[in-house]
N, C-alpha and C positions, 0 to 999 in steps of 0.2 A: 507393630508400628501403627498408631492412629492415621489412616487417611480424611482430609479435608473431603466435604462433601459441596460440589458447585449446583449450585440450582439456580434458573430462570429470574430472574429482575422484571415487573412485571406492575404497572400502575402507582410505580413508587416504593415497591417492597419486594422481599422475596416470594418467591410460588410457595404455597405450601403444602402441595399436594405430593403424590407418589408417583412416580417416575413408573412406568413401563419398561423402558429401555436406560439402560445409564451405560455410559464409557469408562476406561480407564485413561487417566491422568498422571505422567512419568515425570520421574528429574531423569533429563537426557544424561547427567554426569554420572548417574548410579545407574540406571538402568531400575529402579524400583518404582513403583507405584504409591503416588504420593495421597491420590485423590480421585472421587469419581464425579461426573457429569451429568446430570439428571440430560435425559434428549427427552428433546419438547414431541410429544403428539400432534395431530392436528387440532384437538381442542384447545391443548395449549396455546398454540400460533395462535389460534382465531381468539382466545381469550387476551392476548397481546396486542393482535392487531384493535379490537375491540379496546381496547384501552387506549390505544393510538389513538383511533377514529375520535372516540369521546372528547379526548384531552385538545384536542386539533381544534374543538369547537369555539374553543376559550383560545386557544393559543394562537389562533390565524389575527386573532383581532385585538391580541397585544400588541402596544405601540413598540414603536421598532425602540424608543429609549428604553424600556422595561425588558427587553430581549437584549439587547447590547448591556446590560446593567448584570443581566444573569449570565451571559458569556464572560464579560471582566470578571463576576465574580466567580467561574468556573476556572478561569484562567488564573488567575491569582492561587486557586485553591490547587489546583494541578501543579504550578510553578513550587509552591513550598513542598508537596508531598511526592514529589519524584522520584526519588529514591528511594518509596513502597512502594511505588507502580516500578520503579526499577527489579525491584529486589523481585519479584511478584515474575516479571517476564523471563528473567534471566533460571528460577527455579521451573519454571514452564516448558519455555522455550530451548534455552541451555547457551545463549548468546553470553557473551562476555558484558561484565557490569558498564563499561564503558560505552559500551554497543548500544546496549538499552537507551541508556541514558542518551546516546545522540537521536537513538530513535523518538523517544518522548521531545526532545529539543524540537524534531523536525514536526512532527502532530504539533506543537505547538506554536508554529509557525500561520500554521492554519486558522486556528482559534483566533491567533491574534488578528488576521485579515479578515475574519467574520467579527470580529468587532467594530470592523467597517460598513455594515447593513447600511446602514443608511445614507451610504454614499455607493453605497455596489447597485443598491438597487432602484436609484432615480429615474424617472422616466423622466419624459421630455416634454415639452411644452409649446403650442406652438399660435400664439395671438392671432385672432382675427383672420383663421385660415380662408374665412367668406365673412361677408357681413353679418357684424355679432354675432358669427361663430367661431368656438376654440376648440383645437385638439391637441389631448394629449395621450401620452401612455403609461400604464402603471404595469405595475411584476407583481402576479400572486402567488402564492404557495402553493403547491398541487392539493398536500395530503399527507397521511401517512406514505410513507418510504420506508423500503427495507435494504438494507448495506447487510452484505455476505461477504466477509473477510477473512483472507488467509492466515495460515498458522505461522509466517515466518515475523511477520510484523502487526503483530496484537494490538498496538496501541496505537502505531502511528495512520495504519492503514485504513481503520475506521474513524481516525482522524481526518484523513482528506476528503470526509464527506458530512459527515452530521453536522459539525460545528456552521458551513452553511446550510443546509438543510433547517437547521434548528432557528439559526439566524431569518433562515426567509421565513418562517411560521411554518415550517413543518413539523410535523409529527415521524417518530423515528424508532423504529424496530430493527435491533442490527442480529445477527446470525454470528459470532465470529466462533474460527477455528476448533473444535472438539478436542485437539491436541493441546494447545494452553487458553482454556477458557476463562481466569479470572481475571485477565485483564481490561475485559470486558464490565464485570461486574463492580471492579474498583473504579473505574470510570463513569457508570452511571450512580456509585453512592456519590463522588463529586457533586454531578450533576444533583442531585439533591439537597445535598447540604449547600450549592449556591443560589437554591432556590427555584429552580425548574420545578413548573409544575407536573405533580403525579400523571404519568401515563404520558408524558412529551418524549421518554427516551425508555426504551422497554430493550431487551434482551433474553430470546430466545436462544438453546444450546440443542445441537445435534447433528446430523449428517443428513444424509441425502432425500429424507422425506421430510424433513423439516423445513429444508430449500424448496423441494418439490412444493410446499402448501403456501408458503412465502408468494413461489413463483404464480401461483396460480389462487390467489385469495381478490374478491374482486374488490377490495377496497386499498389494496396498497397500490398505489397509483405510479412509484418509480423504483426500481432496482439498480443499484450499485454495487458492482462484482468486481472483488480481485481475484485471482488465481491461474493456475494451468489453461491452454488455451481449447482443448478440448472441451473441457467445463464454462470456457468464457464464452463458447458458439453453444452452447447447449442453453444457457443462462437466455441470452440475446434471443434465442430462436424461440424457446418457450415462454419468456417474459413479454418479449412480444407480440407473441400470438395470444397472449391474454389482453392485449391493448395496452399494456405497461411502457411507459418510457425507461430504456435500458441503456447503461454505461458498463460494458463487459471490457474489463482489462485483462486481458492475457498473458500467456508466456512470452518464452525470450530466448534469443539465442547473441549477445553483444558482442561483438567485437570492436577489437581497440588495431586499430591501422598505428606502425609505426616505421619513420620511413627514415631514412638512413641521416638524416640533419638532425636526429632528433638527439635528447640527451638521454642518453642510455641510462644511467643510474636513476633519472625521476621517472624513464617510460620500467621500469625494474619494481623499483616502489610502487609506482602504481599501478602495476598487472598482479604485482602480490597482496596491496592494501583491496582492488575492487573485484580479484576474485578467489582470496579466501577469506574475508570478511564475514562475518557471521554463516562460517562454515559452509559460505558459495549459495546457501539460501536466501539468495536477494536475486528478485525480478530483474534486475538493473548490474546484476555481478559480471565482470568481464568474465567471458567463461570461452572466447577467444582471439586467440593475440595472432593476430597475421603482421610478421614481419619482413619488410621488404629486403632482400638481402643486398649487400654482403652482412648487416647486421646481427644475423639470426641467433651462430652459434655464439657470439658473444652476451647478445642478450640471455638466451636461454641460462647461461653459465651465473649469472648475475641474479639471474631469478634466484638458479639456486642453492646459492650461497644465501640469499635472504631466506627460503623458506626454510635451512639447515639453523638459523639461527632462531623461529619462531617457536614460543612454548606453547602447547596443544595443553590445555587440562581443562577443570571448569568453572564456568563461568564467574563463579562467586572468588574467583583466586585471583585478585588484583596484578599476578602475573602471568595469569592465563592472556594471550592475544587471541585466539582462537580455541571454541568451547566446541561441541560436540555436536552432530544432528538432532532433529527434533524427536525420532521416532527409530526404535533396530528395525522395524519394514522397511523404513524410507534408508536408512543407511547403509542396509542389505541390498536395496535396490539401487545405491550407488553404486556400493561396491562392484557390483557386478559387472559395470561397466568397463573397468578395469583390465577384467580378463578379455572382455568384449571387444576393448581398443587393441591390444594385442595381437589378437585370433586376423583382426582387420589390418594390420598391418604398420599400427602405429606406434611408434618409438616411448616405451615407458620410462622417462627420465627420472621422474621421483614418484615411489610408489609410496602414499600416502598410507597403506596399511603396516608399515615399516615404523612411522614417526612414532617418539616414542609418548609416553601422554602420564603427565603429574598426575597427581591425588591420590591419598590412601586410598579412598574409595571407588576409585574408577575402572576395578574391574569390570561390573559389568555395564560400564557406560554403554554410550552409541555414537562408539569413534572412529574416523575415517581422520588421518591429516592431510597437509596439502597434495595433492598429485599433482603431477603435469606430463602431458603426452605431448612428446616433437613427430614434427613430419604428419602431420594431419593432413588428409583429405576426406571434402566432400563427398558423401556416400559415405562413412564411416559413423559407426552409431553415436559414436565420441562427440563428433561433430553435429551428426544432425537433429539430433534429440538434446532436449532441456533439461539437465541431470538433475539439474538444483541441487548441487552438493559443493565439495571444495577441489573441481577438478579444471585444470584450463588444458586450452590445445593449442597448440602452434602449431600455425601454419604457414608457408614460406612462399613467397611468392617473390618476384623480378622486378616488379615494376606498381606504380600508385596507380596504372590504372586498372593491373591485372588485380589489386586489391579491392579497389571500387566497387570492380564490377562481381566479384566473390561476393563482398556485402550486400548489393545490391539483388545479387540473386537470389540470396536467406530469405524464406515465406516471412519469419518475422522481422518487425522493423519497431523495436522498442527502443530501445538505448545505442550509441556507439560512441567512441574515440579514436580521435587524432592524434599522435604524436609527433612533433615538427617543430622546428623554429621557421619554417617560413612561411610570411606569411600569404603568399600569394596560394599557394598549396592548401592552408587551409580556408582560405575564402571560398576555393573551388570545391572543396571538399564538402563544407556546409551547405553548398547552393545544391551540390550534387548526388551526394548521399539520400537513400530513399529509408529513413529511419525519423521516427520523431523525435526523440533527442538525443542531441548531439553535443558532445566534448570537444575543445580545442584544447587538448595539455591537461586535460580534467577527466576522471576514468569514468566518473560514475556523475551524472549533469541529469540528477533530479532538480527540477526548474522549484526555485523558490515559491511560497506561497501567493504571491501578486501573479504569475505565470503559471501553465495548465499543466500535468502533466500526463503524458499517453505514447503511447505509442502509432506505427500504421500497421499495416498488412493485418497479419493473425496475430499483433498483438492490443487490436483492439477491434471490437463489435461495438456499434453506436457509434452515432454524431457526436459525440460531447467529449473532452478530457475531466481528467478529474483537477479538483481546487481551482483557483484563479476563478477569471472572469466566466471561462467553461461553467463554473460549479454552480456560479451563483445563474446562470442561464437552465441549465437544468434541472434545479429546485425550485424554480420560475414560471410558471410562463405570462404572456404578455398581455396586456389587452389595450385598445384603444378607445378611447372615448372624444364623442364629438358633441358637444354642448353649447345650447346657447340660451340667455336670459334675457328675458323681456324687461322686466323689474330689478331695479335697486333691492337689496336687502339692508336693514339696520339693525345692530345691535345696541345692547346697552353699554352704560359708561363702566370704567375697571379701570382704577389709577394705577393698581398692583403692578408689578414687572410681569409681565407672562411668566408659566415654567410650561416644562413636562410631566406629563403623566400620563 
C-alpha cells in the first residue's frame, strides 16, 4: 500500500528538504498506516519562523479592507470545499463524517467574525482632551505567532486563533497534531489560493522539540495551546519565561448536574450525544453525570437503552454515530481504565469493549465503545483523571447543593451542565458554579464565535480566552496617542467618490 508523504507548508509552498525524524500516520478504522509526517528540526522552525517575520513586514501594513477581502475569500473557499477538509479529518482522525463537518461549521464561525476587523479593532477617540489636544487609541498586531493544536479537532481548533490573528496583521506558524496532520496543510493551500500573502500562515509538523523551539524562538511573540493540562502549565510556564504572551487551554473533567425536575429522556440524550461524541475526545465531552436522586437509577437505565441502540464502525460509513480513537496507545490507555474503575470500586454498567463494531475492515481498528460506570466516587481514577475517551461516570448524590459543591471542588473548571425546568435553580447555578462555561439544558455550551471561549482553574493558563472579543485582544496590543496641531493642513481637489485600498 502506497502511503501519503506530509511535509512542512512554509513561505507559500511545501519544504523540500529531508526530514530527520518522520512519524507514522493511521486510519483509526483499520488500524494501518496510511502516511508519514516529516517533523520539523530546529532549522526548520526557524526557517518558518523566518518566513513569518519577513511576510509580517508587508502584512502589518495591509489595509484592514485587503485583509477582510482575503479572509471572505478564504471563507468562501473553505465553505465550498468542506467535505475534502471533511473527508481529510475523518481518515485521520477517525470521527464520524457528520462530526467533521460540524467541526469545520464551528471554525467557521470564527472566520466569519474576523471578517469583522475592522469593527473588533476600533479604538477610541477622544476631542480636545486639553487645549488643542486629542487622544486616542489604536490595536497593533504583535508579530509572528505560533498556535500548537490538538489531535482531536484539526481544523476547528487552529481555527479559533489564526483567522484573528491574521485579521489583526499577524503573521502565523501553527504546530498541529502529529497524529492527523494534513488538515493543517489543506488549510493553508486555501489560504493561498485566496490570496494570503507567502509566508503569512506557515505550518510546522512534529512533537515535543519542535514545540520546545516554537516555545523558545525570540521572534514569535504569542503562543496559543490546546491540549492536556499538564502540557498547558508546561506551555504557560516556558512561553512565558521567554517573554511570550501565552493562551494555554487545558484539560477537563465536565460535569452535567441533573436534578430530579428535569426531563429525563433529553438529560438521556444528552449525557449520550456530549459524552460519546467523537469517541469522548472532546475537551468539552460530559465525561460526568451527577444525578441527584431519586433519579439515578432510572436515568442510568435510559442511558442505556440508548447506547445499546448506537452503531460504532467508521467514520466514512454514514451509519457509523461513533468512529473509533485516534491512536491503539491512546485507546490502550483508555482501555485500561476500565479494569482500573472496577479494582476501585465502581459499578461497570456497560463495558464498552463488549459493543460490537461494523466494517469489513475493522479488525484491526482502535476501538473502545460507549462505557459507563455507576456509583462513582471522587478518589477513583475514573473520576479524577481526564480519559479523553468514550467513558462517562455517575455519580449519585442527594441534594443540588451536595452536587455544587462536588463540581466545585473539581481542580478543573472548563465546561458544565444543568439539567432542570426550573428556573430559579438554574439562575443559582450559573451565578454559583465555578467553571467557565456553562449549560442550562445544553451539555456541551461552546460559546459562539462573538463570545470567548475558556475555561478556569487548571483548565486554563493565561489572561485571555480563546476567539470573541478575548481573541482579538490578544493578537492586539494597544497604544495610545496624544497629539496636537498647531497648523491647518490642505490637500488638493478629487471630484472622484473615495474608495479603498
Amino acid at each position: 500500500m502506497t502511503t501519503k508523504h506530509i511535509t512542512h507548508w512554509i513561505a507559500g509552498q511545501q519544504w523540500n528538504g529531508t526530514a530527520e525524524r518522520r512519524g507514522d500516520v493511521y486510519d483509526p478504522a483499520t488500524g494501518a498506516v496510511t502516511g508519514q509526517v516529516d517533523f520539523a528540526a530546529n532549522h526548520v522552525v526557524d526557517q518558518a519562523v523566518s518566513a513569518a517575520l519577513e511576510a509580517f513586514q508587508e502584512w502589518r501594513h495591509a489595509s484592514v479592507a485587503k485583509r477582510t477581502g482575503v479572509l471572505f475569500a478564504f471563507r468562501e473557499l473553505l465553505n465550498s470545499r468542506r467535505e475534502e477538509l471533511a473527508a481529510i479529518i475523518v481518515s485521520e482522525h477517525g470521527k464520524v463524517h457528520s462530526d467533521a463537518l460540524g467541526e469545520i461549521a464551528r471554525g467557521l464561525e470564527v472566520v466569519e467574525y474576523a471578517c469583522g476587523i475592522p469593527q473588533l479593532s476600533k479604538g477610541g477617540f477622544t476631542e480636545q482632551a486639553s487645549t488643542g489636544i486629542d487622544v486616542y487609541s489604536i490595536r497593533q498586531p504583535l508579530g509572528p505567532v505560533a498556535i500548537i493544536s490538538p489531535f482531536n479537532f484539526p481544523a476547528m481548533v487552529p481555527m479559533w486563533f489564526f483567522p484573528l490573528a491574521i485579521a489583526a496583521g499577524n503573521t502565523v506558524v501553527v504546530k498541529p497534531s502529529e497524529k492527523d496532520p494534513s488538515a493543517a496543510n489543506f488549510l493553508a493551500g486555501l489560504w493561498k489560493e485566496a490570496g494570503l500573502p507567502d509566508g503569512v500562515f506557515n505550518v510546522v509538523h512534529g512533537d515535543k522539540p519542535t514545540v520546545d523551539r516554537l516555545l523558545e524562538h525570540p521572534d514569535i511573540k504569542a503562543v496559543s495551546f490546546v491540549g492536556s493540562t499538564p502540557i498547558a502549565r508546561y506551555v504557560y510556564e516556558t512561553g512565558t519565561r521567554y517573554g511570550k504572551r501565552v493562551q494555554a487551554l487545558g484539560g477537563a473533567k465536565n460535569h452535567m448536574l441533573v436534578l430530579p425536575d428535569a426531563d429525563l429522556d433529553l438529560a438521556a440524550d444528552a449525557a449520550v450525544n456530549a459524552g460519546f461524541g467523537a469517541a469522548g475526545e472532546r475537551c468539552m465531552a460530559i465525561s460526568v453525570l451527577v444525578a441527584v436522586d431519586p433519579v439515578g437509577d432510572e436515568l442510568v437505565e435510559r442511558i442505556k437503552e440508548r447506547i445499546a441502540g448506537l452503531t460504532v464502525g467508521p467514520g466514512c460509513d454514514p451509519g457509523s454515530a461513533m468512529g473509533p480513537l485516534v491512536t491503539g496507545v491512546h485507546r490502550d490507555k483508555v482501555t485500561s481504565y476500565l479494569d482500573a474503575g472496577v479494582a476501585d470500586g465502581a459499578e461497570l454498567s456497560v463495558d464498552g469493549r463488549k459493543h460490537p463494531v461494523t466494517g469489513p475492515d475493522s479488525e484491526g481498528g482502535f476501538w473502545l465503545g460507549p462505557t459507563v460506570f455507576d456509583h462513582v466516587k471522587p478518589g477513583m481514577s475514573v473520576y479524577d483523571d481526564e480519559i479523553f475517551g468514550p467513558v462517562l461516570s455517575v455519580v449519585r448524590v442527594t441534594s443540588y447543593d451536595e452536587g455544587l459543591a462536588l463540581i466545585n471542588a473539581n481542580p478543573y473548571g472548563n465546561g458544565t451542565a444543568l439539567f432542570t425546568n426550573d428556573g430559579g435553580a438554574a439562575r443559582r447555578f450559573q451565578n454559583e458554579v465555578e467553571v467557565g462555561m456553562v449549560g442550562i439544558n445544553v451539555p456541551i455550551p461552546v460559546p459562539v464565535a462573538y463570545y470567548s471561549f475558556g475555561g478556569w482553574k487548571a483548565s486554563l493558563f493565561g489572561d485571555t480566552h480563546a476567539y470573541g472579543e478575548d481573541g482579538v485582544r490578544f493578537f492586539t496590543r494597544g497604544k495610545a496617542v496624544t497629539q496636537r496641531w498647531l497648523d491647518p493642513s490642505h490637500g488638493g481637489i478629487n471630484l472622484g467618490f473615495p474608495t479603498n485600498d
